[in-house]
C-alpha positions as CSV (number, residue, x, y, z in Angstrom):
1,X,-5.5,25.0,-4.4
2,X,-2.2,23.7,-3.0
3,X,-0.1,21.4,-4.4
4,X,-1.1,17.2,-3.6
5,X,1.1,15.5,-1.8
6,X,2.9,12.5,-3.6
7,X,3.5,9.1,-2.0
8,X,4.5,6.4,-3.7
9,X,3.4,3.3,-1.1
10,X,6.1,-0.3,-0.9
11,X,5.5,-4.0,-0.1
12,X,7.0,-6.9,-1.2
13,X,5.5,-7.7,-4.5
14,X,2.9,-5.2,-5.1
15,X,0.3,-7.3,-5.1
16,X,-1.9,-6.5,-1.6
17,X,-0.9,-4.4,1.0
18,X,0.2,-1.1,-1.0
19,X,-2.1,-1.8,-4.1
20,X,-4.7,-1.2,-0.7
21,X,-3.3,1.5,0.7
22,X,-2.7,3.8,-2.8
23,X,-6.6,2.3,-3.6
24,X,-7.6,4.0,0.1
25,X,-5.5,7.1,-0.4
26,X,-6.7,8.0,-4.1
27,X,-10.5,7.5,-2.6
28,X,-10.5,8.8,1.0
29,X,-7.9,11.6,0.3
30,X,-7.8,12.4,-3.6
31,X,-8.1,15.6,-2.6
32,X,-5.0,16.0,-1.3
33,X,-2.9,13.1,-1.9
34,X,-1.8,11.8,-5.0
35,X,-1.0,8.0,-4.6
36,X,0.8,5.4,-6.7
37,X,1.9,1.5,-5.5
38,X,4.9,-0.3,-6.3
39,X,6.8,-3.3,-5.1
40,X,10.2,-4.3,-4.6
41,X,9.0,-7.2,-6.6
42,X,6.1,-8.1,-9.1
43,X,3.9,-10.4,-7.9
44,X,0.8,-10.2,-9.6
45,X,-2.5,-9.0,-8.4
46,X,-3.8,-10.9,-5.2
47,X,-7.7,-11.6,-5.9
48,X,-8.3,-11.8,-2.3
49,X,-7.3,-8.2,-1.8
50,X,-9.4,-7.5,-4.8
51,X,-12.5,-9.3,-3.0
52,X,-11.9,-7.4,0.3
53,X,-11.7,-4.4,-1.4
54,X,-14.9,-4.4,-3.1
55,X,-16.4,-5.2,0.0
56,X,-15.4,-1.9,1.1
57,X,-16.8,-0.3,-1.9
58,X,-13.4,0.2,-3.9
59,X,-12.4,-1.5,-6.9
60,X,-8.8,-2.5,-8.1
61,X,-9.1,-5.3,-10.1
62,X,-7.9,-2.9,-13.1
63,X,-4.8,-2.2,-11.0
64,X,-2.0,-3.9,-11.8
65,X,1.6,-5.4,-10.2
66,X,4.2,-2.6,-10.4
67,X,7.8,-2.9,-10.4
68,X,9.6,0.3,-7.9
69,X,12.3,0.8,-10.9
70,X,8.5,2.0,-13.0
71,X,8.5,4.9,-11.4
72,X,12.6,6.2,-11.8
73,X,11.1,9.1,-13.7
74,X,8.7,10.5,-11.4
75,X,9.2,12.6,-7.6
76,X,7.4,11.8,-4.9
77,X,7.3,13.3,-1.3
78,X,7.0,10.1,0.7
79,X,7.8,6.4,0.1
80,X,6.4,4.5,2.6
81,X,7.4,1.0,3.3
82,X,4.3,-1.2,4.3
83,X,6.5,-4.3,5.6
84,X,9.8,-5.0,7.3
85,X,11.0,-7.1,3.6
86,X,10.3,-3.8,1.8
87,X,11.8,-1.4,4.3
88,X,15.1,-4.2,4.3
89,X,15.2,-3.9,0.2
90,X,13.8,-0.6,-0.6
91,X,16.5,1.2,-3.2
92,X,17.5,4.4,-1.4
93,X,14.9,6.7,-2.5
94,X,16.7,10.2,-3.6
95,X,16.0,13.4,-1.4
96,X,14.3,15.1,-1.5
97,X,11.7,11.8,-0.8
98,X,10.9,11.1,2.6
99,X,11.3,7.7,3.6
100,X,8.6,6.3,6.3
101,X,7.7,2.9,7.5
102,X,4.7,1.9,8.4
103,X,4.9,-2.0,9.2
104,X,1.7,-4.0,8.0
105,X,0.8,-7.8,8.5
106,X,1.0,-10.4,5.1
107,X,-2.4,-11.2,4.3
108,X,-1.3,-14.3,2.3
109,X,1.3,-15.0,4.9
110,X,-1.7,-14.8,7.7
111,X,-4.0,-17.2,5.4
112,X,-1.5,-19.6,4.4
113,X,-2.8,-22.4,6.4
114,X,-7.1,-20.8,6.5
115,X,-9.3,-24.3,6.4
116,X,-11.7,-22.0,4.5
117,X,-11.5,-19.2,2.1
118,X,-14.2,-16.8,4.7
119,X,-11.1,-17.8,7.5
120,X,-8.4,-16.3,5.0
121,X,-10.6,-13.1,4.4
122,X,-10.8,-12.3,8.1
123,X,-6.9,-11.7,7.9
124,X,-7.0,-9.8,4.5
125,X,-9.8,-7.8,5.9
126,X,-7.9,-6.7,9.6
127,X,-5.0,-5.6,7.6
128,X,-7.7,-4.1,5.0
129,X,-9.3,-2.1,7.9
130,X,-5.5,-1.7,9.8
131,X,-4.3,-0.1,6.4
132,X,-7.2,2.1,6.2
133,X,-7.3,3.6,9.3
134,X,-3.8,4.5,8.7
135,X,-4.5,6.3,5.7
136,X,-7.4,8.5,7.4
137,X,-4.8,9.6,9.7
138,X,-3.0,10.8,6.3
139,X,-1.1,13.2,5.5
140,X,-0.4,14.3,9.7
141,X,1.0,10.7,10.5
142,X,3.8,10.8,7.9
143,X,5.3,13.2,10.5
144,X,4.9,11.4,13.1
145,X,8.5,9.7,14.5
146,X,8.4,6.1,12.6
């Protein structure tokens, strides 16, 4: 069996877009990718993210807020940056890591001003179903120019 690829998957705080996208990989591609989250920043777990998850049949409300500095220790073969903030403040990543960006609207940012909570799920779901669909292209769009 060949070796997994490694991607270690940035936002902001760590607390909804990547924690979806390493959820995604680990389930739809654990057979070749090896994920792992972190943020820039810690921000906690979003429970929306966790509620829009389990609607699509994966659960993270185990996972936790990581810190980027965490994961010092360990290689990867791709960071990719999930939003422009990220990308800005990423720490240069050390070769031989790959650095990709794939840019990713704010769930929380997009809900900030929802009358309802079912309106601020429709944006945490888009992104849900944007992030997704992004990592079923994996690992043949990391190559892609970005």
């Amino acid at each position: 069996m060949d070796k997994k690829i490694r991607i270690i998957f940035l936002c902001t705080g760590n607390s909804c877009r990547s924690q979806m996208a390493e959820a995604f990989a680990n389930a739809l591609k654990g057979d070749a990718i090896e994920a792992r989250s972190a943020g820039v920043e810690v921000h906690g777990l979003n429970p929306l993210a966790v509620k829009v998850m389990a609607e699509a049949g994966i659960d993270i409300s185990k996972a936790r807020s990581k810190h980027v500095s965490e994961f010092d220790d360990e290689s990867f073969d791709y960071a990719v940056t999930l939003c422009d903030s990220a990308k800005a403040a990423c720490p240069v990543m050390p070769p031989p890591i790959r650095m990709r960006h794939a840019g990713f609207d704010d769930p929380p940012a997009l809900a900030k001003n929802a009358r309802s909570e079912e309106e601020a799920l429709a944006h945490y779901r888009r992104v849900r179903d944007e992030i997704r669909a992004f990592v079923e292209r994996l690992p043949g769009v990391l190559e892609e120019k970005t």
